[in-house]
PDB file as gemmi writes it, atoms N, CA and C in Angstrom:
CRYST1    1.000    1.000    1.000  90.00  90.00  90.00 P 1                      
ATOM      1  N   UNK A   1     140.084  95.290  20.027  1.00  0.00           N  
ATOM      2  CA  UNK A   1     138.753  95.831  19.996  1.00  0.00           C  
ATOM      3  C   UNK A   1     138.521  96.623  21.283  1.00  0.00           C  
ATOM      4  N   UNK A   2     137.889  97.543  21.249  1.00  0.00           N  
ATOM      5  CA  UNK A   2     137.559  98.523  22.244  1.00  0.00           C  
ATOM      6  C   UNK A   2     136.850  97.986  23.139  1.00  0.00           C  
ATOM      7  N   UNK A   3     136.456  98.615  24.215  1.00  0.00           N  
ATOM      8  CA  UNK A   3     135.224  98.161  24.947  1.00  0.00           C  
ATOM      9  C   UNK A   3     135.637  97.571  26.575  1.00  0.00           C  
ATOM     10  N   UNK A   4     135.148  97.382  27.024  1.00  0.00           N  
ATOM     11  CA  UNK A   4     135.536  96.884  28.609  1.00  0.00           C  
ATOM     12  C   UNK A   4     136.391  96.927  29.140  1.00  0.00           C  
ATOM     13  N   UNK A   5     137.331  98.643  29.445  1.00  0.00           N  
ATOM     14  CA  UNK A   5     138.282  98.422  30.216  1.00  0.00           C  
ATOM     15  C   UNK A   5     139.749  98.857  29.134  1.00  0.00           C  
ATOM     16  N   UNK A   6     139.599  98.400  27.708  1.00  0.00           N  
ATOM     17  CA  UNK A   6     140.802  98.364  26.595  1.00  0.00           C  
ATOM     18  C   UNK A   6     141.394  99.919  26.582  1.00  0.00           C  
ATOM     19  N   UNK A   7     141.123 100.527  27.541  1.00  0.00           N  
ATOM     20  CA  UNK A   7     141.643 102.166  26.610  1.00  0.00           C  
ATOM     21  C   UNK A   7     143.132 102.015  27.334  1.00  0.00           C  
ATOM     22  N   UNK A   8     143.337 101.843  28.543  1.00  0.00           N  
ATOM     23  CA  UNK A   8     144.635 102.064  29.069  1.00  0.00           C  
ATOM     24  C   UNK A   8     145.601 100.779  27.921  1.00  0.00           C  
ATOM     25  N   UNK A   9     145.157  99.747  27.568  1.00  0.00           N  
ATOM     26  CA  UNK A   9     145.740  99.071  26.422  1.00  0.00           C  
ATOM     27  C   UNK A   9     145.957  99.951  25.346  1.00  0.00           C  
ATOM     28  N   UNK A  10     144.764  99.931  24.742  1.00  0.00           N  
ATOM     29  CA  UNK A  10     145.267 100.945  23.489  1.00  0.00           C  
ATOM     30  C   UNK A  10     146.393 102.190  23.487  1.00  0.00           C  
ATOM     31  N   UNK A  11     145.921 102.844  24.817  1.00  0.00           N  
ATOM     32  CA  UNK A  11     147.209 103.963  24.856  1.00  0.00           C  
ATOM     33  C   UNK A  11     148.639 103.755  24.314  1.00  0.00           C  
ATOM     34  N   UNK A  12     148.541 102.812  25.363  1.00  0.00           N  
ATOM     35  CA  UNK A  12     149.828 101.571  25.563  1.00  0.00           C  
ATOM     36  C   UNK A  12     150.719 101.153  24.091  1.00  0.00           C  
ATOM     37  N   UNK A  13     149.707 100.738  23.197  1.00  0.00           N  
ATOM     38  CA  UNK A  13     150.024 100.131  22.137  1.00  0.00           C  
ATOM     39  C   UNK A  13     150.282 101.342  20.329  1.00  0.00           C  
ATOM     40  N   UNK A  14     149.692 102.254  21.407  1.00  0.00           N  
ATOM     41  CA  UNK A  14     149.610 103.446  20.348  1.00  0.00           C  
ATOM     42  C   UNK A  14     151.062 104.032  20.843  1.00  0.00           C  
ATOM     43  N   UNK A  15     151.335 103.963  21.721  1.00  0.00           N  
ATOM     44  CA  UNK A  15     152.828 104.508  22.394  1.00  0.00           C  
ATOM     45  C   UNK A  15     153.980 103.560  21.350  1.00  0.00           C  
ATOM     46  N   UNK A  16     153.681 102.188  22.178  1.00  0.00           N  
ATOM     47  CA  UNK A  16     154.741 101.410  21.360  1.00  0.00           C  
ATOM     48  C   UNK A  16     155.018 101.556  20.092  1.00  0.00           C  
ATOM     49  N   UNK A  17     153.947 101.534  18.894  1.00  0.00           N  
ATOM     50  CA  UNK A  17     153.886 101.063  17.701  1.00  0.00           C  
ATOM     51  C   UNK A  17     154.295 102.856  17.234  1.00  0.00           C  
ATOM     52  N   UNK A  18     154.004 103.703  17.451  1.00  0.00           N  
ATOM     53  CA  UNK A  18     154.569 105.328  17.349  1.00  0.00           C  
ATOM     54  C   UNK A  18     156.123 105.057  17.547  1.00  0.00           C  
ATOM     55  N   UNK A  19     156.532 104.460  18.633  1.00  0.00           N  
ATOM     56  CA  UNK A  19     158.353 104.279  18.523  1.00  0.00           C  
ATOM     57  C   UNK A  19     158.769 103.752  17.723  1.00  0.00           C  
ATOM     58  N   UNK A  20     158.066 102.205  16.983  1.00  0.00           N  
ATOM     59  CA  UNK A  20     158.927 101.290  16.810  1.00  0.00           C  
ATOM     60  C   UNK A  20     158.214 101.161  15.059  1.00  0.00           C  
ATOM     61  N   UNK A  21     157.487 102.065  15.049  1.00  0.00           N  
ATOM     62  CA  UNK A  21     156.864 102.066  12.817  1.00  0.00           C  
ATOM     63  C   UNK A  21     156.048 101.003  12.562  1.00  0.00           C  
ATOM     64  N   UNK A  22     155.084 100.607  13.632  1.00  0.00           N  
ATOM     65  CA  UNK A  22     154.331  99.468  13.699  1.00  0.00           C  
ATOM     66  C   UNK A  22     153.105  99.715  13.239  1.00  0.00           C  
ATOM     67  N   UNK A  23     151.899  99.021  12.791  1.00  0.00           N  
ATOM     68  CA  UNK A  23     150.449  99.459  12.827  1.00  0.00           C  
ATOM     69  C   UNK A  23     149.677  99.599  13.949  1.00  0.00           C  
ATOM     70  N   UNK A  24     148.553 100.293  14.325  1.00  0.00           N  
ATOM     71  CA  UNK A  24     147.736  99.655  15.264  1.00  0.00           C  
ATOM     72  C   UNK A  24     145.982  99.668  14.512  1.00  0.00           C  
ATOM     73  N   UNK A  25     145.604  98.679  14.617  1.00  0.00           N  
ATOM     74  CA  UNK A  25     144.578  99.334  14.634  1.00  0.00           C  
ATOM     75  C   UNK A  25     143.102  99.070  15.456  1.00  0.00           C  
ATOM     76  N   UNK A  26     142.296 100.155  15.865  1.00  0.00           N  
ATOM     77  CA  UNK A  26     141.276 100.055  17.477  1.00  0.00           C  
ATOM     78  C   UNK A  26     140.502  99.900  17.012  1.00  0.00           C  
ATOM     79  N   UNK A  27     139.527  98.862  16.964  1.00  0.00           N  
ATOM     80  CA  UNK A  27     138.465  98.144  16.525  1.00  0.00           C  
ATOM     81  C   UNK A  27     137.238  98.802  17.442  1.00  0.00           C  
ATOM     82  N   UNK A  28     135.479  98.945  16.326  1.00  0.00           N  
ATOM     83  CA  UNK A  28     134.806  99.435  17.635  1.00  0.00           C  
ATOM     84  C   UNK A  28     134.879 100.556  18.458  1.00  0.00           C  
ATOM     85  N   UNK A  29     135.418 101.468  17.857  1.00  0.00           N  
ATOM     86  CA  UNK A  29     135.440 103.031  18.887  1.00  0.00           C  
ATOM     87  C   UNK A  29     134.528 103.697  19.177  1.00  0.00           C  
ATOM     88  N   UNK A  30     133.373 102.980  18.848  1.00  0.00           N  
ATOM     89  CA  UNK A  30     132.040 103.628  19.576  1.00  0.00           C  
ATOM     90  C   UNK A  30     131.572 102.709  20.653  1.00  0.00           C  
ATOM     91  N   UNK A  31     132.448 101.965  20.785  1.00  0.00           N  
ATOM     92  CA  UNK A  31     131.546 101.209  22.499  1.00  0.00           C  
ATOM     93  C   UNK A  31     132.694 101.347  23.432  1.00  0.00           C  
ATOM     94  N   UNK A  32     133.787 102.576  22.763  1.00  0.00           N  
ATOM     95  CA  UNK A  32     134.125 102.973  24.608  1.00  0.00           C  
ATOM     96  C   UNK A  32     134.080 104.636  24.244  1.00  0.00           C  
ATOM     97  N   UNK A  33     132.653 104.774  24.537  1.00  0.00           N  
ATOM     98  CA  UNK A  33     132.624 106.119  24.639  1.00  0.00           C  
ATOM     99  C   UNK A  33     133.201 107.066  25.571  1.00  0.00           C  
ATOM    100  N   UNK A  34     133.578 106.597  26.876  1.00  0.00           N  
ATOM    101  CA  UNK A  34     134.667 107.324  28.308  1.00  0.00           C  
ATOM    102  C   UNK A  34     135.918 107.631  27.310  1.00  0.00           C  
ATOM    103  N   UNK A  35     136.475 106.853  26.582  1.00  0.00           N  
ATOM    104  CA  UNK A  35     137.508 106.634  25.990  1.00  0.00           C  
ATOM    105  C   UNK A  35     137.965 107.778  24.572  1.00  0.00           C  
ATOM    106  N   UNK A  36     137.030 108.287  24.467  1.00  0.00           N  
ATOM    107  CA  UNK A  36     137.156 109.192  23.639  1.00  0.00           C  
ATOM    108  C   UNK A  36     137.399 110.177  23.247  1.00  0.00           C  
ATOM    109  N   UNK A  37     137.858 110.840  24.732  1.00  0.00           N  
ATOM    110  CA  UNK A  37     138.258 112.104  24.819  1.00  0.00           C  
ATOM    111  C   UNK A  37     139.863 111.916  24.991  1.00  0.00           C  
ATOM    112  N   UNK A  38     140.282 111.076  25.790  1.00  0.00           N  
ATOM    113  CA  UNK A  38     141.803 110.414  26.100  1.00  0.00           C  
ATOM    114  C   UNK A  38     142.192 110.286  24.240  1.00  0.00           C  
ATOM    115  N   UNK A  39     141.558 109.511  23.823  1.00  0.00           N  
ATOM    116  CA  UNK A  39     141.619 109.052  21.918  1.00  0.00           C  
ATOM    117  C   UNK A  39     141.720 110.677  21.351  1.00  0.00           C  
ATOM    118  N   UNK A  40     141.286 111.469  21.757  1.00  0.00           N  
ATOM    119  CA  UNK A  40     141.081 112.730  20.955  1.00  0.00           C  
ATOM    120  C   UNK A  40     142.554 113.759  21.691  1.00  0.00           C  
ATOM    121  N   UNK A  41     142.825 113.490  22.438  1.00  0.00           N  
ATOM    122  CA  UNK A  41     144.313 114.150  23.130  1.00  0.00           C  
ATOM    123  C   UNK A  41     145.229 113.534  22.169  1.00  0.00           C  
ATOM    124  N   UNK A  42     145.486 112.059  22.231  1.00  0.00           N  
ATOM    125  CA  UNK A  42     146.375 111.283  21.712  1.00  0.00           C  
ATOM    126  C   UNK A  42     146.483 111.559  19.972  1.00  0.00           C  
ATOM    127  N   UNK A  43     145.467 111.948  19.395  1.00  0.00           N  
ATOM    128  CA  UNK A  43     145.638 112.374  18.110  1.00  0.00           C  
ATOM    129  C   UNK A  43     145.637 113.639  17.799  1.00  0.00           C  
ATOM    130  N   UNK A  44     145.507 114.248  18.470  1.00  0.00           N  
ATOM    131  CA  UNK A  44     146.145 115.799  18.736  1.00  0.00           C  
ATOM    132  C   UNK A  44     147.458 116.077  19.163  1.00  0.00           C  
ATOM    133  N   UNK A  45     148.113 115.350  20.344  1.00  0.00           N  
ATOM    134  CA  UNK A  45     149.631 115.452  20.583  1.00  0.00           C  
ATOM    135  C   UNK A  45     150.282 114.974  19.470  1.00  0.00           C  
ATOM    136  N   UNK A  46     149.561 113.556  18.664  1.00  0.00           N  
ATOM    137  CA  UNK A  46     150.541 112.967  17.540  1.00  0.00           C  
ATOM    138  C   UNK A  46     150.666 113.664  16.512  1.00  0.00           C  
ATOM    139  N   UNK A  47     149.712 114.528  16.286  1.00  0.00           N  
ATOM    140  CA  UNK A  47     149.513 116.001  15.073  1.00  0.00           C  
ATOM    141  C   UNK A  47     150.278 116.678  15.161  1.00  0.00           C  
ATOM    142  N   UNK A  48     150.508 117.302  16.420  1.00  0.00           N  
ATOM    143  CA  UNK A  48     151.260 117.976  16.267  1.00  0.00           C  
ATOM    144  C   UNK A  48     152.710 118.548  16.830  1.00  0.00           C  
ATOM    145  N   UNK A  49     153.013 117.100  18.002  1.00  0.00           N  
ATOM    146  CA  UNK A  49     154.714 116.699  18.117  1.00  0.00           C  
ATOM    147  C   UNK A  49     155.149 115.761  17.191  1.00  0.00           C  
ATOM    148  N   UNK A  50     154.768 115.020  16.482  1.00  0.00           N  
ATOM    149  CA  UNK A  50     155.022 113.892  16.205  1.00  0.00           C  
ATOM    150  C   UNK A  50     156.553 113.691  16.407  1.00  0.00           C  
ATOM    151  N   UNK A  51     157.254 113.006  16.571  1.00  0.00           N  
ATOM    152  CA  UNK A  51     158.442 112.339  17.042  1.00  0.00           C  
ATOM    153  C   UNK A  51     159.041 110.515  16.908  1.00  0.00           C  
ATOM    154  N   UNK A  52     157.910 110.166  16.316  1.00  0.00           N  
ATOM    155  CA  UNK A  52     157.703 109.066  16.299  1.00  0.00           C  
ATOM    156  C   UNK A  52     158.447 108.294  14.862  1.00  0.00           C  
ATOM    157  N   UNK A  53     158.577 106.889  14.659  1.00  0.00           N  
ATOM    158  CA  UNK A  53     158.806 106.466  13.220  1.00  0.00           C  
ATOM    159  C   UNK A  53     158.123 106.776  12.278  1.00  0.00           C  
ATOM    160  N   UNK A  54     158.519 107.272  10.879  1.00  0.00           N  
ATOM    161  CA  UNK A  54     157.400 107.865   9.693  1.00  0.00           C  
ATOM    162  C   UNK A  54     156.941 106.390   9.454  1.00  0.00           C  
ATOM    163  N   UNK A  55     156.977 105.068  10.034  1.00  0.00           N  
ATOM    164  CA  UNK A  55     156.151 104.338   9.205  1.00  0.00           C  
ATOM    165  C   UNK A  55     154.762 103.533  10.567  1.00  0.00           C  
ATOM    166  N   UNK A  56     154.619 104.531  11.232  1.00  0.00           N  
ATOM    167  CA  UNK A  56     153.688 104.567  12.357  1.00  0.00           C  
ATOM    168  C   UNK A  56     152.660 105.110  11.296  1.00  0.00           C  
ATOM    169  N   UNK A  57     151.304 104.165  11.830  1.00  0.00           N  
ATOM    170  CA  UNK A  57     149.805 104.037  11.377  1.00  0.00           C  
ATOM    171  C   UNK A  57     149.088 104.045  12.454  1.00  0.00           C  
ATOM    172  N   UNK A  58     147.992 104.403  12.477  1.00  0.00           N  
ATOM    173  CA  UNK A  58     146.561 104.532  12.890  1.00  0.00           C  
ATOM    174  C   UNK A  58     145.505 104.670  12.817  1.00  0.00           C  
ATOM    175  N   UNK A  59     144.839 103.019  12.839  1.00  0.00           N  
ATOM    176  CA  UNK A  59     143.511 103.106  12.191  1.00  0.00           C  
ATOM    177  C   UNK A  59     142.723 102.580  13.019  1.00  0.00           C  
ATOM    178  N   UNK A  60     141.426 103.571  12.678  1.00  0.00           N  
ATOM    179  CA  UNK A  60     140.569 103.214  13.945  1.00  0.00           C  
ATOM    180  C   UNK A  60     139.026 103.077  13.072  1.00  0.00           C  
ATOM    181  N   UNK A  61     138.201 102.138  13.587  1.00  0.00           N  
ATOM    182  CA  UNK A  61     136.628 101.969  12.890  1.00  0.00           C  
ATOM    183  C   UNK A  61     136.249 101.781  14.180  1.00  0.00           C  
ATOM    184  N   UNK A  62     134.741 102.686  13.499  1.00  0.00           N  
ATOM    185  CA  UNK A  62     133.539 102.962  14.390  1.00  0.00           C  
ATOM    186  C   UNK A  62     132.187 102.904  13.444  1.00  0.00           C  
ATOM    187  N   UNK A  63     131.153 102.718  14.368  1.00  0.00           N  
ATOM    188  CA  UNK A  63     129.901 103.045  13.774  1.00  0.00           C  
ATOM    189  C   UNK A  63     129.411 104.487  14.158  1.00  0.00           C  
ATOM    190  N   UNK A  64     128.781 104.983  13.340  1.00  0.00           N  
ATOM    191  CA  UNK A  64     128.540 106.534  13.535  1.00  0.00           C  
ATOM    192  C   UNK A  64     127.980 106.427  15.005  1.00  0.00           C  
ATOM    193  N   UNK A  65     128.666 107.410  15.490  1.00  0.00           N  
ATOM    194  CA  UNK A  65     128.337 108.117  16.995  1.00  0.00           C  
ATOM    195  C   UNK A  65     128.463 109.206  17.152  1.00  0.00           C  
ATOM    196  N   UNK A  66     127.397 109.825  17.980  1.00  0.00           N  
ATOM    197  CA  UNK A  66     127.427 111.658  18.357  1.00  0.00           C  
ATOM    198  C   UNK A  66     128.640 111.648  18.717  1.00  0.00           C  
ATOM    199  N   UNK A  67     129.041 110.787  20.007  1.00  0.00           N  
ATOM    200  CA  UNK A  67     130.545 111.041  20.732  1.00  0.00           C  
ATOM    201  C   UNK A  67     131.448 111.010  20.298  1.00  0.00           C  
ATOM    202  N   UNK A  68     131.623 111.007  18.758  1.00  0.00           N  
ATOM    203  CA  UNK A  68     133.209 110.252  18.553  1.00  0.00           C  
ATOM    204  C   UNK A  68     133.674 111.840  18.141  1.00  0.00           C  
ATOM    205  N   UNK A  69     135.228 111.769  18.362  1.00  0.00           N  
ATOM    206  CA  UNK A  69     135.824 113.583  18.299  1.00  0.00           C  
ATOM    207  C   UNK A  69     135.754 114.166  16.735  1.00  0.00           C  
ATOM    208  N   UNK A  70     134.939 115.202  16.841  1.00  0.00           N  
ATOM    209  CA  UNK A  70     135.326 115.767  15.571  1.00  0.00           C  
ATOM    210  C   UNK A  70     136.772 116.014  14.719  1.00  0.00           C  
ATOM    211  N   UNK A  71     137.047 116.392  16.228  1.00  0.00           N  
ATOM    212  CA  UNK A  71     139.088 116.924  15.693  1.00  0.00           C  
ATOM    213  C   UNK A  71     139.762 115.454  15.313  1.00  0.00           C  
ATOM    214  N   UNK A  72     139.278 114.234  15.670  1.00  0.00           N  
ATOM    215  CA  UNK A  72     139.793 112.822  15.111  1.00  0.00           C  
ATOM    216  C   UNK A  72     139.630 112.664  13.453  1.00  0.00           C  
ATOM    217  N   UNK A  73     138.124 112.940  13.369  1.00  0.00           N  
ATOM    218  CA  UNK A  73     137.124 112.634  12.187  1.00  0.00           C  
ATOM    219  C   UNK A  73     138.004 113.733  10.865  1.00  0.00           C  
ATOM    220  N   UNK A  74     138.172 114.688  11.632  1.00  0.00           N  
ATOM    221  CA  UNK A  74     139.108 115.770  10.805  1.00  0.00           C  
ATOM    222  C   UNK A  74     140.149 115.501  10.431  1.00  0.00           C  
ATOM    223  N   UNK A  75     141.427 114.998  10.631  1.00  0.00           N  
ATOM    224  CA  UNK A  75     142.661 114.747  11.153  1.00  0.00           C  
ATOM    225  C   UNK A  75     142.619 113.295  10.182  1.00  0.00           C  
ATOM    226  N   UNK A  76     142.075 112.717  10.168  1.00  0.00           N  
ATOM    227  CA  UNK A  76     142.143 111.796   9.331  1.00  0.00           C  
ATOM    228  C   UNK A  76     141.745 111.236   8.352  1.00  0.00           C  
ATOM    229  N   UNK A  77     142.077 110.430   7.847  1.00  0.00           N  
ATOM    230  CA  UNK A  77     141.550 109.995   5.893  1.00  0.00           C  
ATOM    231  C   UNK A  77     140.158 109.068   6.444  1.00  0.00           C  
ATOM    232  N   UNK A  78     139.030 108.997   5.816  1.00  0.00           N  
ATOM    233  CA  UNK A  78     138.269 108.474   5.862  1.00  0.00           C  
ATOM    234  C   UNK A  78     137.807 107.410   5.041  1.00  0.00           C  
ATOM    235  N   UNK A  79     137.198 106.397   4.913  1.00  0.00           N  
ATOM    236  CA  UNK A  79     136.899 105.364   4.500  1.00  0.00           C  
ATOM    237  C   UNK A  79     134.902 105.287   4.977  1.00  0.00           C  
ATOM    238  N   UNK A  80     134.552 104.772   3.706  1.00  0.00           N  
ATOM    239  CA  UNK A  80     133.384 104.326   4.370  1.00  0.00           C  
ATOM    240  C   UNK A  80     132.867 103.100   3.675  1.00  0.00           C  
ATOM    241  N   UNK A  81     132.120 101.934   4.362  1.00  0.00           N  
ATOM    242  CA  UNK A  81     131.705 101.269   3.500  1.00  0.00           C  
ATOM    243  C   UNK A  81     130.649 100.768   3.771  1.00  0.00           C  
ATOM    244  N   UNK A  82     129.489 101.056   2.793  1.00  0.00           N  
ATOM    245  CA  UNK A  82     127.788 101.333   2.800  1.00  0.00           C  
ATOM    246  C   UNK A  82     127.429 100.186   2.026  1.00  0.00           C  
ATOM    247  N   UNK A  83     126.336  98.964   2.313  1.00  0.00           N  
ATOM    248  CA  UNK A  83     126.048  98.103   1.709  1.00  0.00           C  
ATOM    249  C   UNK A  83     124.863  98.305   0.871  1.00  0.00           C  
ATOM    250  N   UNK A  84     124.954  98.194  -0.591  1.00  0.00           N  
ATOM    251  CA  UNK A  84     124.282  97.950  -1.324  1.00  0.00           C  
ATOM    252  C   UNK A  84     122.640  98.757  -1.235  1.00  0.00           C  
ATOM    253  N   UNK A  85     121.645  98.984  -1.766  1.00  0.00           N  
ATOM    254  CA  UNK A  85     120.494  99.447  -1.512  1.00  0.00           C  
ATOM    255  C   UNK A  85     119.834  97.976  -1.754  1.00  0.00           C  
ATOM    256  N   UNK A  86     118.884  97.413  -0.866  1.00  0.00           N  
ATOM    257  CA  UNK A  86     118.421  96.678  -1.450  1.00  0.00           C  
ATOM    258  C   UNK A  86     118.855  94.818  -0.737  1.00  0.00           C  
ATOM    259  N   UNK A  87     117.757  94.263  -0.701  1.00  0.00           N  
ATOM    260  CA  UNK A  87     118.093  93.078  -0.231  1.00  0.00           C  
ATOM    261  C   UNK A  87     118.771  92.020  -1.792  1.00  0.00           C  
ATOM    262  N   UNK A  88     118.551  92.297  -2.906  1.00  0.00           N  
ATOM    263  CA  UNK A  88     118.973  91.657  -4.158  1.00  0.00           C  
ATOM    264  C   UNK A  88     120.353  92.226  -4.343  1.00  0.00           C  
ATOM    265  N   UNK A  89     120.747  93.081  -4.079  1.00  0.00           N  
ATOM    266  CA  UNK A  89     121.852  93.952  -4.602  1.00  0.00           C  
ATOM    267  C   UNK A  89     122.801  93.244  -3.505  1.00  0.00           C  
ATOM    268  N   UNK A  90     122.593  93.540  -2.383  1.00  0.00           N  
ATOM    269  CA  UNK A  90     123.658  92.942  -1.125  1.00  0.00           C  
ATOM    270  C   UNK A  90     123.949  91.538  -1.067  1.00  0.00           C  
ATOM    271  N   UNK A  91     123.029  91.120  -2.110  1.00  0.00           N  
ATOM    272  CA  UNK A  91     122.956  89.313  -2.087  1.00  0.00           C  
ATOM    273  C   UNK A  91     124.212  89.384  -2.927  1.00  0.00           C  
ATOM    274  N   UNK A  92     123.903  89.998  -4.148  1.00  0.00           N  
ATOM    275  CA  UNK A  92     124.675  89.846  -5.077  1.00  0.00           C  
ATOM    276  C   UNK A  92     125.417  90.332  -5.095  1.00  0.00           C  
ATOM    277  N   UNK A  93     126.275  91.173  -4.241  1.00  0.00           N  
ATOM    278  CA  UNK A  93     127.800  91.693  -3.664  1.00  0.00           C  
ATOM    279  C   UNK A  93     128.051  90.770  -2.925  1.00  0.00           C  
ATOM    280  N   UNK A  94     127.523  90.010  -2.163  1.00  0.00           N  
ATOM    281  CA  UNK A  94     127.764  89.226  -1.165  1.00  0.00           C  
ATOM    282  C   UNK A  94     128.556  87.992  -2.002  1.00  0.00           C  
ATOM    283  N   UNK A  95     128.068  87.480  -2.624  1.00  0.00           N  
ATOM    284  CA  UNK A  95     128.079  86.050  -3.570  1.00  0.00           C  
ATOM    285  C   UNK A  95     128.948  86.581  -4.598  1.00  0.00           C  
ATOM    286  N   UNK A  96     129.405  87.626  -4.999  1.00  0.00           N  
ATOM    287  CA  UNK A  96     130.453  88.037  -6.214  1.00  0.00           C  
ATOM    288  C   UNK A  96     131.774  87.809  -5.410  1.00  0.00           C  
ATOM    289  N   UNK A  97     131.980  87.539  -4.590  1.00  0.00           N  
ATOM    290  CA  UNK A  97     133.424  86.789  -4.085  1.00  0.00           C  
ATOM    291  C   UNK A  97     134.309  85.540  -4.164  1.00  0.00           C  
ATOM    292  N   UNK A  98     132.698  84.764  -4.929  1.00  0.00           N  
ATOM    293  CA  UNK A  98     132.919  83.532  -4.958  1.00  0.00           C  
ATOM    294  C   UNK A  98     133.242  83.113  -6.772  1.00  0.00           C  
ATOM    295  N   UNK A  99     134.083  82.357  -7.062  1.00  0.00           N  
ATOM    296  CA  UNK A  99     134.064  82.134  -8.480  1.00  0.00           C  
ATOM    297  C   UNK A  99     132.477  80.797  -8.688  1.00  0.00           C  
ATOM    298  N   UNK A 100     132.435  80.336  -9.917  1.00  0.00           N  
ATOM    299  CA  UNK A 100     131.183  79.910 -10.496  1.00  0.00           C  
ATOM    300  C   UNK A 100     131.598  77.945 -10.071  1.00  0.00           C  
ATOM    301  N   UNK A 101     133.135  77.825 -10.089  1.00  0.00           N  
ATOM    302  CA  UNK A 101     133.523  76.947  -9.287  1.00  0.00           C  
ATOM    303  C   UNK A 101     133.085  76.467  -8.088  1.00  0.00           C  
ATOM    304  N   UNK A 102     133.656  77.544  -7.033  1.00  0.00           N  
ATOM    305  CA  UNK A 102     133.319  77.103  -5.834  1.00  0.00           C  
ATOM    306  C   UNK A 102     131.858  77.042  -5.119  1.00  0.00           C  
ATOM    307  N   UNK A 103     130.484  77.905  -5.936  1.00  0.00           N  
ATOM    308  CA  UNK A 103     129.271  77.883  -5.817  1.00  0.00           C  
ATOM    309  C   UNK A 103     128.945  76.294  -6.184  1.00  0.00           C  
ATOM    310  N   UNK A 104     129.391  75.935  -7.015  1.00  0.00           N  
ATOM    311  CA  UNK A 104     129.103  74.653  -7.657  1.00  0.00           C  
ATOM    312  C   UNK A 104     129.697  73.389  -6.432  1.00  0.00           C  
ATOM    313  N   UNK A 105     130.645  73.469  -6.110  1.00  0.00           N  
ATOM    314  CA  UNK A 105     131.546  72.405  -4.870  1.00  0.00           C  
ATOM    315  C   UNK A 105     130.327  72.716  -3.865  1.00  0.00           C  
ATOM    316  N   UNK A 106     129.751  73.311  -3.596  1.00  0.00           N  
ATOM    317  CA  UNK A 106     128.985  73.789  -2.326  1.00  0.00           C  
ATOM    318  C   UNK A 106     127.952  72.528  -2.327  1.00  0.00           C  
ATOM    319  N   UNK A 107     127.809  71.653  -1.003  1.00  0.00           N  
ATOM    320  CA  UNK A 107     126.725  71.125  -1.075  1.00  0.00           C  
ATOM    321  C   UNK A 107     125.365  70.909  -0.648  1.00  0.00           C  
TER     322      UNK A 107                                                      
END                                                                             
């Protein structure tokens, strides 16, 4: 997870896992906002030297932020996931995980 200090880590681990076909993935990329411009080099050099193992990943979640790099946001596949409209609706996504079993064991 990002945040206090983690960027010279992450570099670090984005280096390794690029050699060796590993995952990484940076949790929280909106609470190291300093960090974001270093994050926006690093996915720009990997664009476009890449050199690395083809089974190297990189995934990164954030909550929407002005700061986060456009050229990142670009560059990569996106995912989003928006809860429900509605305090009944989110209940009931919430509780559809559970079979009719284990509601019942509950005491």
């Amino acid at each position: 997870s990002l945040g206090q200090g983690q960027g010279p880590r992450a570099t670090k681990m984005i280096e390794t896992a690029c050699k060796e076909g590993t995952w990484v993935l940076l949790q929280n990329c909106h609470l190291a906002r300093s960090y974001m411009p270093q994050l926006e080099k690093i996915c720009e050099n990997l664009e476009e030297n890449f050199l690395g193992n083809k089974s190297f990943r990189l995934f990164l979640t954030s909550m929407p932020a002005p700061y986060f790099p456009v050229a990142v946001l670009q560059a990569g596949a996106k995912l989003t996931n928006e809860p429900p409209q509605g305090l009944r609706a989110n209940v009931r996504r919430s509780m559809s995980v559970f079979t009719k079993e284990e509601l019942e064991s509950i005491e």
